[in-house]
N, CA and C atoms as an extended XYZ file, in Angstrom:
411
Properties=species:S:1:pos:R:3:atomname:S:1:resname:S:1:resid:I:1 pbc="F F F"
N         0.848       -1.182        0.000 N   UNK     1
C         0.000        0.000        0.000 CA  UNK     1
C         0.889        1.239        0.000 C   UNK     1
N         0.511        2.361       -1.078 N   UNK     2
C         1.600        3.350       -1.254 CA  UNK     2
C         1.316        4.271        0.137 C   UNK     2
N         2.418        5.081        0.368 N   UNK     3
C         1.766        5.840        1.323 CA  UNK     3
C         1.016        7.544        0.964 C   UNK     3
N         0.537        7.595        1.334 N   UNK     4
C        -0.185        9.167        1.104 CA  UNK     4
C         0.870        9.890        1.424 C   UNK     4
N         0.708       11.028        0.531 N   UNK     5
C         2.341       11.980        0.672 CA  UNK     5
C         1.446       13.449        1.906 C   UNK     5
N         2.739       13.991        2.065 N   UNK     6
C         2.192       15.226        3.194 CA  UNK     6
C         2.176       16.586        2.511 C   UNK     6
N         2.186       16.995        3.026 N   UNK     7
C         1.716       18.277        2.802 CA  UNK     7
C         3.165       19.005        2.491 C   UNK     7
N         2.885       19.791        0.860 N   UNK     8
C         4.227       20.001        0.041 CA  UNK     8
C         4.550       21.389        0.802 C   UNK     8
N         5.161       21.986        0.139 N   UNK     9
C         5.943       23.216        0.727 CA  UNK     9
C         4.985       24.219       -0.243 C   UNK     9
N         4.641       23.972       -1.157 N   UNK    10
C         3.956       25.050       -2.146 CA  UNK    10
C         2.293       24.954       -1.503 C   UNK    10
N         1.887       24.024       -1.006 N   UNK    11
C         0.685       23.990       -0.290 CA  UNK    11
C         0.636       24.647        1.123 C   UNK    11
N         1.966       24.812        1.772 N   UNK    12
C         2.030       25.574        3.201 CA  UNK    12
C         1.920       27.067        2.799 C   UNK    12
N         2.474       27.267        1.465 N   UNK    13
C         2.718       28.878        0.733 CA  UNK    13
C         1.296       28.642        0.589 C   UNK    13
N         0.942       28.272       -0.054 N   UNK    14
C        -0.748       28.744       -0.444 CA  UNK    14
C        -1.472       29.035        0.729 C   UNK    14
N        -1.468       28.133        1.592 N   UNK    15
C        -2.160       28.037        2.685 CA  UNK    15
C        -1.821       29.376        3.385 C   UNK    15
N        -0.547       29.969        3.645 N   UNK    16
C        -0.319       31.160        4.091 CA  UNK    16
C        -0.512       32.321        3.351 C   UNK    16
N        -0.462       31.914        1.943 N   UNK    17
C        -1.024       33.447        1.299 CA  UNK    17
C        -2.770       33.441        1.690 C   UNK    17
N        -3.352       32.329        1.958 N   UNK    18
C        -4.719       32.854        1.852 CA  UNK    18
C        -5.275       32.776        3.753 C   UNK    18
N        -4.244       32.374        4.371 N   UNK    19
C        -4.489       33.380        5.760 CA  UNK    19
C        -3.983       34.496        6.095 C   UNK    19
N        -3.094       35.024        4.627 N   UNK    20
C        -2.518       36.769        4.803 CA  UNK    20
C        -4.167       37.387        4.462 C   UNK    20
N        -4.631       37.001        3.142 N   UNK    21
C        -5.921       37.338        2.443 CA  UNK    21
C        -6.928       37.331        3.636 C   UNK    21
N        -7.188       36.487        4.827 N   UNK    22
C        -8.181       36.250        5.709 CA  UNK    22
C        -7.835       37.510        6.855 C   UNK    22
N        -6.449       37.460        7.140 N   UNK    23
C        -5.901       38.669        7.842 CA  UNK    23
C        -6.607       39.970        6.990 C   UNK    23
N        -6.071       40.142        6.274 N   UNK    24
C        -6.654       41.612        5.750 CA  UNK    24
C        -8.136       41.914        6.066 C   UNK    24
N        -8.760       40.699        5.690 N   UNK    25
C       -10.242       40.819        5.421 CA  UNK    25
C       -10.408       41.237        6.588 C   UNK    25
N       -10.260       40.706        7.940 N   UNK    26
C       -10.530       40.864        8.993 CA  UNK    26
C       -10.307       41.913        9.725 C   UNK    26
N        -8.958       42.311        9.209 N   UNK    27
C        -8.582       44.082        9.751 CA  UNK    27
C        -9.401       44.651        9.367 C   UNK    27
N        -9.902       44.890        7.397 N   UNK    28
C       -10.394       45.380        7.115 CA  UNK    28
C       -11.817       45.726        7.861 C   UNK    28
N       -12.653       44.470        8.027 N   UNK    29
C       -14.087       44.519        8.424 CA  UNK    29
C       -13.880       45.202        9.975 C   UNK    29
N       -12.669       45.157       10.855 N   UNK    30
C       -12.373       45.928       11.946 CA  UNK    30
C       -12.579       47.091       12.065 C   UNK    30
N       -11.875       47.562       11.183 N   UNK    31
C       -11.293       49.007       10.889 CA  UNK    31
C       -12.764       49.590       10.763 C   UNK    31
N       -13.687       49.138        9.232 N   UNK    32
C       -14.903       49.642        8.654 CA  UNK    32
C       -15.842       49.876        9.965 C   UNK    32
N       -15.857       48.833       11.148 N   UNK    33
C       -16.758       49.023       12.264 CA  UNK    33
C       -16.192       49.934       13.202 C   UNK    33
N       -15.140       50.176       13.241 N   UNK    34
C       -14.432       51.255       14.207 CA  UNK    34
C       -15.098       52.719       13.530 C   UNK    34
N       -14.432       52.426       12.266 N   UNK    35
C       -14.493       54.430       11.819 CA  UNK    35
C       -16.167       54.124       10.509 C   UNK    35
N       -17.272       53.180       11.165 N   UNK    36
C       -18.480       53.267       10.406 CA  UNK    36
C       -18.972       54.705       10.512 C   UNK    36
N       -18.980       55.013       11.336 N   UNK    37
C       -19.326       56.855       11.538 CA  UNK    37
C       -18.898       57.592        9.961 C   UNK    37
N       -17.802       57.892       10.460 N   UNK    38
C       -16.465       58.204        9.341 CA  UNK    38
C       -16.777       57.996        8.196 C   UNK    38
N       -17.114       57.014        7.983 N   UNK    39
C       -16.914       56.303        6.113 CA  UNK    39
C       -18.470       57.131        5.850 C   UNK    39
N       -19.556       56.858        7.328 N   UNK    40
C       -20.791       57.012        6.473 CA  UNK    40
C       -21.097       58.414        6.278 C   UNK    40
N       -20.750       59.746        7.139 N   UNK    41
C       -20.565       61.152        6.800 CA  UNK    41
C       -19.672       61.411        5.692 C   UNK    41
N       -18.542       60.641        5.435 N   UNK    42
C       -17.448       61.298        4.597 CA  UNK    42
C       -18.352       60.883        2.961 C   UNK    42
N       -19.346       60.400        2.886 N   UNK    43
C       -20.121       59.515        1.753 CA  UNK    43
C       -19.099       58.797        0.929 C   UNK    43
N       -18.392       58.158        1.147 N   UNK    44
C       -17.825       57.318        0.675 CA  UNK    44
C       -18.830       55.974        0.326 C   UNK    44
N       -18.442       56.027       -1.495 N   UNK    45
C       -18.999       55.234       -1.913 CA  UNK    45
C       -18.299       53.999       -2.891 C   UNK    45
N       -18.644       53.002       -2.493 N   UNK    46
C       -19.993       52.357       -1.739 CA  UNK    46
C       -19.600       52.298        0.004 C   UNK    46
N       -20.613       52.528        0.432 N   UNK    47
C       -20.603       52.920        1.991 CA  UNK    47
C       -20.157       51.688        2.945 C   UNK    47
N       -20.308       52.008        4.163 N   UNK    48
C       -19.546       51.041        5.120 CA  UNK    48
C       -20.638       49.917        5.402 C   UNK    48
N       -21.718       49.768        4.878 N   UNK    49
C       -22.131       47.916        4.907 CA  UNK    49
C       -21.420       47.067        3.680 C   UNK    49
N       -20.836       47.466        2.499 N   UNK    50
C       -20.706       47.081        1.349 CA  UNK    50
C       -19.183       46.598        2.096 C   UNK    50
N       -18.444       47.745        2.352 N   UNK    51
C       -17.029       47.797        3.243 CA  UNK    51
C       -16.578       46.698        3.771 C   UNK    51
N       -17.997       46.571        4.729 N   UNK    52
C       -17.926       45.407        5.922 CA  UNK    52
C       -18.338       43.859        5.782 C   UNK    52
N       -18.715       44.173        4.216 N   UNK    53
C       -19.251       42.079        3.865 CA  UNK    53
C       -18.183       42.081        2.893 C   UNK    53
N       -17.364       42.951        2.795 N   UNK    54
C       -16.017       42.593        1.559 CA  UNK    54
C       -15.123       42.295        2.519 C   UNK    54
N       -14.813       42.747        3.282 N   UNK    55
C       -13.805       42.218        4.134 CA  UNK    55
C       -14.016       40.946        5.068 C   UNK    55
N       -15.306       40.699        5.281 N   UNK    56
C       -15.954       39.480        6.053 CA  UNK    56
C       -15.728       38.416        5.165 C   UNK    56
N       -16.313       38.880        3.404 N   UNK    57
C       -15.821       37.570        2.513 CA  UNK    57
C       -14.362       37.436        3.143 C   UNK    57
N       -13.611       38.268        2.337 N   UNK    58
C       -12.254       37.653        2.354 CA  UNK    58
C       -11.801       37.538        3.028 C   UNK    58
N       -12.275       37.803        4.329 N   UNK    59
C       -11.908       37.263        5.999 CA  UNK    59
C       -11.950       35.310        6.028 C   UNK    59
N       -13.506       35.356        5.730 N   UNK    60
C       -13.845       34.103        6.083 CA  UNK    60
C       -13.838       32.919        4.749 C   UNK    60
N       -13.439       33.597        3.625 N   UNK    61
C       -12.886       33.037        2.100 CA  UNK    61
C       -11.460       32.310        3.041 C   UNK    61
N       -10.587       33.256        3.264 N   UNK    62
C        -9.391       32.749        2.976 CA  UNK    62
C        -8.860       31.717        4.345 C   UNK    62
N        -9.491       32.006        5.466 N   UNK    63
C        -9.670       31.215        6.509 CA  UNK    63
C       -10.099       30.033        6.668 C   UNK    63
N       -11.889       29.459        5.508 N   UNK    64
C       -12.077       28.643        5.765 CA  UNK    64
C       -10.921       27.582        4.731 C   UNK    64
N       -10.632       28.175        3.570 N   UNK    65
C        -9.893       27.407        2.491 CA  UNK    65
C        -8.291       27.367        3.064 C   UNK    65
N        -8.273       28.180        3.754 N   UNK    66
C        -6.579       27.721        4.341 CA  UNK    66
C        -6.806       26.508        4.932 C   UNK    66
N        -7.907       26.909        6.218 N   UNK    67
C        -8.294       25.327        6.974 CA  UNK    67
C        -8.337       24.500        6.623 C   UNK    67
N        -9.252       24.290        5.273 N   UNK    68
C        -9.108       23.306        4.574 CA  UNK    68
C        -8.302       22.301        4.235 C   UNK    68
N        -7.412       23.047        3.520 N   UNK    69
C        -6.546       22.993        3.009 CA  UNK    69
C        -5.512       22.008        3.743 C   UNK    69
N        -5.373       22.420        4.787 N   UNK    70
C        -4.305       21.869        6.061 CA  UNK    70
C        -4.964       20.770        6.573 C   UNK    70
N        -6.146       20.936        6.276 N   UNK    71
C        -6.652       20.010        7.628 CA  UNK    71
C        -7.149       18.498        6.206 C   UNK    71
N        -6.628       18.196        4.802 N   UNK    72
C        -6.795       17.592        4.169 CA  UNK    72
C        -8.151       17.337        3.663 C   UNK    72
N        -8.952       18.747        3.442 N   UNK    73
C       -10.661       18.393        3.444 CA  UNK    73
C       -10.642       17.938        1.770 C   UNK    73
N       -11.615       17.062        1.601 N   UNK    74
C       -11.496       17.013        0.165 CA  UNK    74
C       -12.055       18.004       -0.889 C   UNK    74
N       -13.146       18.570        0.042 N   UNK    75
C       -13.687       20.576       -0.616 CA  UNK    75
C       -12.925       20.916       -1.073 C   UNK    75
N       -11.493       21.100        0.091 N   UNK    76
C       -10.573       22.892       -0.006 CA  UNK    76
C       -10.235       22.804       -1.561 C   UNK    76
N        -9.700       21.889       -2.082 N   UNK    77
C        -9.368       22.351       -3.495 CA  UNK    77
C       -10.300       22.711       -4.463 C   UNK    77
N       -11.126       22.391       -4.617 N   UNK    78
C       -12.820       23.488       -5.229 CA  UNK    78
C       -13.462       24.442       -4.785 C   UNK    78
N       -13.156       24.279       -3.690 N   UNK    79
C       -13.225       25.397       -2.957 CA  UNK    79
C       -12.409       26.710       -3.238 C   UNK    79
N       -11.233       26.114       -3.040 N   UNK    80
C        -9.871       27.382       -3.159 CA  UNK    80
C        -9.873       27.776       -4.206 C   UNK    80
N       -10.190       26.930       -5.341 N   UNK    81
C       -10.079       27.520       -6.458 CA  UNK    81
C       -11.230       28.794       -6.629 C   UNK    81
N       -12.313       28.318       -6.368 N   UNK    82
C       -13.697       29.125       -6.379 CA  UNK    82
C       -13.624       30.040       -5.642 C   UNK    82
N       -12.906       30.436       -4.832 N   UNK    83
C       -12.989       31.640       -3.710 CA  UNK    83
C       -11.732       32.318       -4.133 C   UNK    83
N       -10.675       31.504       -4.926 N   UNK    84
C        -9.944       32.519       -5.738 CA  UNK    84
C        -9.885       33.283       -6.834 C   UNK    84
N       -10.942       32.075       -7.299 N   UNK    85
C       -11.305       33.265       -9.083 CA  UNK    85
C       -12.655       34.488       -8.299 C   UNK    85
N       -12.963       33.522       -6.814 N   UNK    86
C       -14.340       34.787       -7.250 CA  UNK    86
C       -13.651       36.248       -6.320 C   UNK    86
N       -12.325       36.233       -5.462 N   UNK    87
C       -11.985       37.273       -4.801 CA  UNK    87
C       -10.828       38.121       -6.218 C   UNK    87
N       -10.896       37.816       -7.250 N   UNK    88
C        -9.639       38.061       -8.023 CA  UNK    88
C       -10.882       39.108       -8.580 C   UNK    88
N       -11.900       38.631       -9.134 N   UNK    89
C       -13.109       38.762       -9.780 CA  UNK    89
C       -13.776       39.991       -9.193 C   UNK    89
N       -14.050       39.569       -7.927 N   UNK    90
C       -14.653       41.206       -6.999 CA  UNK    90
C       -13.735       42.215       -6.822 C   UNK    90
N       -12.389       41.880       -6.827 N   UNK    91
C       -11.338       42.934       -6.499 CA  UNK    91
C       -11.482       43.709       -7.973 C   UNK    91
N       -11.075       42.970       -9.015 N   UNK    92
C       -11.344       43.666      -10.389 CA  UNK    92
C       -12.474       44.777      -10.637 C   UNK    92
N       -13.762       43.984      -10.048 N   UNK    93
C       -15.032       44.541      -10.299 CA  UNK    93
C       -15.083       45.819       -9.070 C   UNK    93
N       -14.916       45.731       -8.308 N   UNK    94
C       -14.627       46.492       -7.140 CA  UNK    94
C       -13.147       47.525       -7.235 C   UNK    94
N       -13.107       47.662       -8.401 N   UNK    95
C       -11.492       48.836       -8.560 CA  UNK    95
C       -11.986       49.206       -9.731 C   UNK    95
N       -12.636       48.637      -10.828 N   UNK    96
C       -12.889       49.494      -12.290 CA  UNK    96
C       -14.286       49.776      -12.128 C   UNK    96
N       -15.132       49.399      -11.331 N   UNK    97
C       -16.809       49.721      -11.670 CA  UNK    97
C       -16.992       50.488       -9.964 C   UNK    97
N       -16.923       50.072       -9.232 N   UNK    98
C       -17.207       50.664       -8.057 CA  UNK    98
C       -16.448       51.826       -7.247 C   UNK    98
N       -14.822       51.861       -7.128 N   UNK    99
C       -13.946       53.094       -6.102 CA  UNK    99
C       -14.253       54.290       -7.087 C   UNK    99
N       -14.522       55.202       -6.944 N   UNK   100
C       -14.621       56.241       -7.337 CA  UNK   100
C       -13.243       57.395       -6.836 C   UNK   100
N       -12.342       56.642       -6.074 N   UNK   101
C       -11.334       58.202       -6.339 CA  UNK   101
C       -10.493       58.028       -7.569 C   UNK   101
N       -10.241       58.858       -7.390 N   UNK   102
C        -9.419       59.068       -9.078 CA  UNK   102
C        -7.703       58.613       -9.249 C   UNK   102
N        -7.203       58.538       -8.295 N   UNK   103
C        -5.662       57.582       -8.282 CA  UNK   103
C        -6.126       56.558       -7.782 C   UNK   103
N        -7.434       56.098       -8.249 N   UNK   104
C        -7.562       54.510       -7.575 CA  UNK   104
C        -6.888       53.314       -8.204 C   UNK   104
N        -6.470       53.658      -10.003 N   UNK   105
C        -6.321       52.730      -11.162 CA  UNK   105
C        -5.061       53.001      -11.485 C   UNK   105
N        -4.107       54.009      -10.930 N   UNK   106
C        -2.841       54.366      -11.054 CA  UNK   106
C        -1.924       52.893      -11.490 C   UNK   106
N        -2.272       52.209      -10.249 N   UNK   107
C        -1.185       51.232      -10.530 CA  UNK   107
C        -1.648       49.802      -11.137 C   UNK   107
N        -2.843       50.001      -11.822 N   UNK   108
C        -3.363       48.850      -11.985 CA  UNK   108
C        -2.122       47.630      -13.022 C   UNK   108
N        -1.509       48.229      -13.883 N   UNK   109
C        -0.683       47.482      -14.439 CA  UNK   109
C         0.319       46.350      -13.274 C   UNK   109
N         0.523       47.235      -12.309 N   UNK   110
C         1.381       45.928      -11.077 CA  UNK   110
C         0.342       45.265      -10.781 C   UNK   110
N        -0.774       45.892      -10.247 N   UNK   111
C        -2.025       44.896       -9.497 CA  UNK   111
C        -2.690       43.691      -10.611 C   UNK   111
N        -2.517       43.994      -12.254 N   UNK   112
C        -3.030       43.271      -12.862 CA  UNK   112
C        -1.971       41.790      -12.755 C   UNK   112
N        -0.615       42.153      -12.676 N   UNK   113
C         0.382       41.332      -12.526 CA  UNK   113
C         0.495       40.560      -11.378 C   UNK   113
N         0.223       41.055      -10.198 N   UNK   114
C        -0.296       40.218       -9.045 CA  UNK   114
C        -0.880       39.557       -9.140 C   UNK   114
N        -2.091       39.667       -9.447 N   UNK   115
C        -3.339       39.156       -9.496 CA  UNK   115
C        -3.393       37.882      -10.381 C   UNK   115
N        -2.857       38.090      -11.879 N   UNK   116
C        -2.282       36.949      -12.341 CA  UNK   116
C        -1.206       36.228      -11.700 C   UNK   116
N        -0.368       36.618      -11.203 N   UNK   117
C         0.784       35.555      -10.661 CA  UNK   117
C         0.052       34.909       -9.410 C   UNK   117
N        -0.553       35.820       -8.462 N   UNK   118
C        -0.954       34.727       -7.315 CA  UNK   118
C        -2.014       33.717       -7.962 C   UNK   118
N        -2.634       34.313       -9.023 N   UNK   119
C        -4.136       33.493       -8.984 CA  UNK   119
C        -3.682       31.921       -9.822 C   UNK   119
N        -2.182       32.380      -10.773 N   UNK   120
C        -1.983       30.978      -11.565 CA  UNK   120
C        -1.118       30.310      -10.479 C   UNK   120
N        -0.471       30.663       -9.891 N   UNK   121
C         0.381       30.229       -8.754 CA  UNK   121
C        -0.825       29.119       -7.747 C   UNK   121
N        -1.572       30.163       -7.501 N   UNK   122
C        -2.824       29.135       -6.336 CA  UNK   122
C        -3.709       27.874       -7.048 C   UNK   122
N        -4.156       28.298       -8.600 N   UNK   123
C        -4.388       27.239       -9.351 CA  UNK   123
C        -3.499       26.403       -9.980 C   UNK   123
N        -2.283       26.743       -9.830 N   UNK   124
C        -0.716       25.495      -10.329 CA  UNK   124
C        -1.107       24.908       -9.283 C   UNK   124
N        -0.560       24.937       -8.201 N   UNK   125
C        -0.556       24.865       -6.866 CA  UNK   125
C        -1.600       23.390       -7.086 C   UNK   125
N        -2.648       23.528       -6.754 N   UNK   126
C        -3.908       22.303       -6.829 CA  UNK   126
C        -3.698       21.447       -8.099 C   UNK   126
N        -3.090       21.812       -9.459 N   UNK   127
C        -3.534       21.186      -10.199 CA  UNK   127
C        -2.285       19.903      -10.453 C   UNK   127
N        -1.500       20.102       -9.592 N   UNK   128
C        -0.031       19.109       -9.028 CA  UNK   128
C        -0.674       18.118       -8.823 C   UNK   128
N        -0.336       16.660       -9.616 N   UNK   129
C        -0.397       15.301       -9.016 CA  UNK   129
C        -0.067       15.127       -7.633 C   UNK   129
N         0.663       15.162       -6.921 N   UNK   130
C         1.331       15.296       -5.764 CA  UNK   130
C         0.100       15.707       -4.787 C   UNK   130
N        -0.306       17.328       -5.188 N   UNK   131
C        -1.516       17.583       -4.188 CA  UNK   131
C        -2.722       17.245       -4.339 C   UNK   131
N        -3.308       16.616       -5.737 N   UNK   132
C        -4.411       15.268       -5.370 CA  UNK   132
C        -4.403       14.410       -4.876 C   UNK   132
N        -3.091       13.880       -4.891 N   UNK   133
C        -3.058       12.471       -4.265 CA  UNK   133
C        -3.218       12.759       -2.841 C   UNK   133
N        -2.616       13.883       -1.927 N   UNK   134
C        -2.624       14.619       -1.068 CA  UNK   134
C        -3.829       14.309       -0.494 C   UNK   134
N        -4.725       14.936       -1.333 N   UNK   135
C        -6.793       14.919       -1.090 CA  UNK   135
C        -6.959       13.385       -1.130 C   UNK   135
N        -6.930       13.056       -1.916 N   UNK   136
C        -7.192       11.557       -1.891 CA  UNK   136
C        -7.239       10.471       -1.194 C   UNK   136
N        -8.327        9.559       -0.927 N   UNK   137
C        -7.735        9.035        0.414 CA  UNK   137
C        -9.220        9.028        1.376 C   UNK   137
């Protein structure tokens, strides 16, 4: 009987980029409930409920799929994938259709480059023989 392999080094990276992603979310949704006052006089749009379920996604996106992930669920990898095209997806949609300040798109050429490198990086990542066999089982 072969043995089930462990958990690679590119799966501990994933796993930690998407509890940096769960970190943010979570500051973020912090922050939005601290200064909700703030955001909602200054009219910042879209206002601080919109604020506070974007950062809750990607709070609880990147938290439950890290868990996953580690903890060998057979979800996390459909999962991860799905909560990575759909946070790549809202960030996009949420910087060209929704921020309204005007150096918001300055740097979009690096952010477009991010965005591709982590997102093929997190889908390489799963699509490794190594980390099915991983799930498998």
């Amino acid at each position: 009987m072969e043995e089930r392999p462990g958990r690679t080094f590119e799966l501990w990276l994933l796993a930690l980029g998407l509890l940096t992603i769960s970190l943010v979310g979570w500051l973020r949704l912090l922050w939005v409930i601290y200064a909700w006052e703030f955001i909602r006089q200054s009219g910042a749009q879209p206002g601080p409920a919109y604020q506070a379920i974007l950062g809750g996604a990607w709070a609880l996106g990147g938290l439950i799929c890290a868990a996953g992930l580690l903890l060998r669920r057979r979800w996390a990898p459909p999962a991860t994938r799905g909560v990575v095209l759909g946070l790549v997806a809202w960030y996009w949609v949420d910087l060209l259709a929704l921020t309204r300040a005007a150096d918001a798109t300055d740097n979009w050429p690096y952010m477009l480059g991010v965005t591709l490198v982590c997102s093929a990086f997190a889908l390489g990542v799963l699509a490794l023989k190594r980390q099915k066999r991983f799930f498998e089982g």
